[in-house]
N, C-alpha and C positions, 0 to 999 in steps of 0.2 A: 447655692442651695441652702434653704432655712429648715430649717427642725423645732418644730414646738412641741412641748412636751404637756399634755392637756389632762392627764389623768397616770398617776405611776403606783398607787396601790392596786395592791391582789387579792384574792379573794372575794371581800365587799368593800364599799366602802367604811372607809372608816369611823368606830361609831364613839371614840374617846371625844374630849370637851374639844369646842373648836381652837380652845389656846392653846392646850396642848398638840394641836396638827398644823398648826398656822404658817409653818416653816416650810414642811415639804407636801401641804396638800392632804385632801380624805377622796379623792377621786379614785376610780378604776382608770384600765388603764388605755389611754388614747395618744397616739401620737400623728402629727402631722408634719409632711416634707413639701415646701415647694420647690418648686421650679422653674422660671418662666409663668406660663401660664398657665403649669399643670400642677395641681394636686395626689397627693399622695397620702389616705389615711389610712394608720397600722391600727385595727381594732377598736372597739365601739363600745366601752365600758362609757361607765359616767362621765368621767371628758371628752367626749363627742356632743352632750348636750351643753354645754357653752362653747365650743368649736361652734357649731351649728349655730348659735345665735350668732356669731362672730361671720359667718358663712353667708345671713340674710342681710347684711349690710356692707356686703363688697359685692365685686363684678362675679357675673360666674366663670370661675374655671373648671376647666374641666377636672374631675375627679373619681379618683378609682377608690375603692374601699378593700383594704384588703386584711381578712382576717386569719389572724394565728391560730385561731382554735375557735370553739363553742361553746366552752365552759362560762358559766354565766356574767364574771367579771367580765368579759369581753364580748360582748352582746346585750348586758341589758340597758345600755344606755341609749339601742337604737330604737325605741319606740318613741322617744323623748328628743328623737335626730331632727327640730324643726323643718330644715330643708326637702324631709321626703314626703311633706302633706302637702308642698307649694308648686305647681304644676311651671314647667320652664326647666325645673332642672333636671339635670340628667346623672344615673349615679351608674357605676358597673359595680359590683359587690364579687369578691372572687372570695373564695373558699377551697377544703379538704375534699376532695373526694370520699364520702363515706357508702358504703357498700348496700343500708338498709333506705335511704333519704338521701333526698337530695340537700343541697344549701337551702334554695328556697322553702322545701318543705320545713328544717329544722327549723328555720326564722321566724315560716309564718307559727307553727308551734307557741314558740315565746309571747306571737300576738293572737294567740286564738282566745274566743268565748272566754274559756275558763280561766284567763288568766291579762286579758286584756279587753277595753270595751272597743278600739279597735281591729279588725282585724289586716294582716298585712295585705290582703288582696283589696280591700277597702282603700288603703294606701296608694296601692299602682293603681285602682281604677281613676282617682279622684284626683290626684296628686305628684310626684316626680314621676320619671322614666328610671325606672329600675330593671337591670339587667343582672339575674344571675350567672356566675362562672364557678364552675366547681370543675377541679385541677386537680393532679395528682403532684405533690411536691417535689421538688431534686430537678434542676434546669432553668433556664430560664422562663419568665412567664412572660406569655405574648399577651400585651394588656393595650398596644396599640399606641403606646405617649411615643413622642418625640423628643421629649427632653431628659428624661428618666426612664433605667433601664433596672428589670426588676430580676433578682436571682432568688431564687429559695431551696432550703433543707430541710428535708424532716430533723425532728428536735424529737430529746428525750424525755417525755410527758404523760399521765396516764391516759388513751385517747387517742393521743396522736399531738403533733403540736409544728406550726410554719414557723422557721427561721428565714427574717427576709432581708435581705441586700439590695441597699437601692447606688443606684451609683447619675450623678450627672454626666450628661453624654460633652457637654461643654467643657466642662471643667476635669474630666475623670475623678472625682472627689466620692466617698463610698462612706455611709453611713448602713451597718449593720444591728439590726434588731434580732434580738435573741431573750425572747420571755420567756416564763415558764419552759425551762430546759433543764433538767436535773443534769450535774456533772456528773460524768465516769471516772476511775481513774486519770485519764488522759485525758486531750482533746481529741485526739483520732485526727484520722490522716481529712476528711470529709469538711469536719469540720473546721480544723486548721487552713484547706484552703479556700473554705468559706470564708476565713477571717483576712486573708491575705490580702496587707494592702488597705486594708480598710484605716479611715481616718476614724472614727467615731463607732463604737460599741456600748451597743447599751445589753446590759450584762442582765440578768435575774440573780437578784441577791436580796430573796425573800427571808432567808436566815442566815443564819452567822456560825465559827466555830469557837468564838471567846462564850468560856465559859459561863460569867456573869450575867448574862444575858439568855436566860433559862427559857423564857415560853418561846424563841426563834431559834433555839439552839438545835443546828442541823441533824446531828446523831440523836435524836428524838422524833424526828422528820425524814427521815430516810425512806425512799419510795411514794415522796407525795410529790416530785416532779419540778422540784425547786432547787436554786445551788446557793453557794454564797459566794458575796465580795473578794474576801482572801482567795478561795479557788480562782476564781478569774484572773487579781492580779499579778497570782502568782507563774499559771500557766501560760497567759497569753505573754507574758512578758517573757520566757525561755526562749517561746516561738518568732516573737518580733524580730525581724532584721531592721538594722539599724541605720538601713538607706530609706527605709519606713516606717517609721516611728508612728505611733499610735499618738494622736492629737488629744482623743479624751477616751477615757471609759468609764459610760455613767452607770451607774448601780440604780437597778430600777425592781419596779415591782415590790414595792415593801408591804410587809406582815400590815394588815390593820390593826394589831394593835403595838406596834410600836412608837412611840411616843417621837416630840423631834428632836426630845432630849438624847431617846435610843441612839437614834441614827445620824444627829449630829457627832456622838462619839464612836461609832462605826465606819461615820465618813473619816474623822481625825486619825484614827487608830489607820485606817488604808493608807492615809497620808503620809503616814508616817512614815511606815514597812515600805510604801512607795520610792519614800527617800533613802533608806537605806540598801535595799536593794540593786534601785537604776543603777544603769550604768550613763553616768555623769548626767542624768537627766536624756538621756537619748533614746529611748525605747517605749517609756509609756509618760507621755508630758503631763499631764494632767488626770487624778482622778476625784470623782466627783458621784455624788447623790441626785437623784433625780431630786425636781421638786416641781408641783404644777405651776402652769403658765413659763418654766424655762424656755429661752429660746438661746439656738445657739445657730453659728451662720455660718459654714465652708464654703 
């Protein structure tokens, strides 16, 4: 199972000079899992439009779209999704149940008159086979792959917000994605066996609690649905058993405007507490910073 990391900033893209983002990326946030021959994409920020040019120069697989939320880092890069104007492919698009709109309605929204010269019905008439699925989160999702099996949580977010668990059926191997999630106190019992087991966590740690670092600094931020690096390393590592060790937890979704200066010293600074904490290195092997175009292989 592959994991590429196509877009890991929040909010918007990032609008600082390109040298100072050269490190870890100015995209939103997009990630993608293969398997076999199946595709798996978590959300449609700005890295899904070079995914998608990456998409028209290979075979088709088949591929599900599965989004965490609505909010704009994570949907405006689907108008710009090359693949859904080119007739042959086939896409499923799963989403939140929301109470007043459907999925589709929200999407075409984003591509209507007022705000696109396309519109998304323009799209399905002309162009891919798109299917929407709107779901209520907590359970499994029947999304119909054979190689990849997909679990989800609601998350704590303004809105509402999907935590998704993909896990290979070959391999039993389990990469968890967890954006935009504001921590509690705890992890809660839900969540905790959401994480169970999992080789690969990708954490939201859009701000920090080291002082020096003032416009990301979490207790300024409190109530906008984001956590930090420290809370994660600290809690998911109480919870790890050590017959399961955590392979990596990557810190993703960064502030745009943190520099890579920022978060090159935020990743160091985890490294570190990392090492002094584990236990002999057996609980959390590796922690690490998102950055675009990462790819990592279980």
């Amino acid at each position: 199972m592959k994991l590429k990391i196509w877009g890991c900033r929040g909010s918007v893209p990032s609008w600082l000079p390109p040298e100072q983002v050269k490190k870890f990326g100015n995209r939103t946030t997009c990630y993608e899992i293969i398997e076999g021959n199946e595709r798996i994409i978590i959300d449609a920020g700005t890295g899904i439009i070079p995914l998608g040019n990456e998409i028209m120069k290979q075979d088709k697989l088949e591929t599900i779209i599965c989004l965490s939320h609505l909010h704009w880092d994570h949907i405006q890069g689907l108008p710009f999704f090359v693949p859904l104007y080119v007739q042959g492919f086939q896409f499923r698009v799963y989403g939140r149940v929301k109470w007043d709109k459907t999925l589709e309605e929200i999407l075409q929204g984003q591509m209507s008159h007022w705000h696109f010269p396309i519109s998304l019905k323009e799209v399905s008439a002309r162009g891919a086979e798109i299917k929407y699925i709107d779901f209520y989160p907590g359970g499994d999702l029947h999304c119909d792959l054979n190689n990849l099996r997909v679990h989800t949580l609601e998350l704590n977010h303004p809105g509402g917000c999907i935590g998704y668990k993909i896990t290979s059926v070959k391999t039993r191997k389990t990469i968890v994605i967890l954006t935009d999630n504001e921590h509690r106190e705890t992890l809660g019992v839900e969540l905790e066996g959401f994480l169970d087991k999992a080789n690969i966590i990708l954490w939201d740690g859009q701000y920090t609690t080291i002082e020096e670092h003032k416009a990301i600094l979490y207790k300024y931020k409190h109530g906008w649905g984001h956590s930090t690096g420290e809370f994660a390393l600290r809690k998911i590592r109480e919870k790890i058993q050590e017959q399961h060790p955590l392979e990596k937890l990557i810190i993703t979704h960064h502030d745009p405007s943190s520099v890579d200066e920022i978060l090159l010293d935020l990743e160091e600074t985890l490294k570190e507490v990392r090492e002094l904490i584990s236990r002999d290195w057996k609980d959390v092997k590796e922690v690490i910073f998102a950055r675009d175009n990462m790819e990592v292989e279980i």
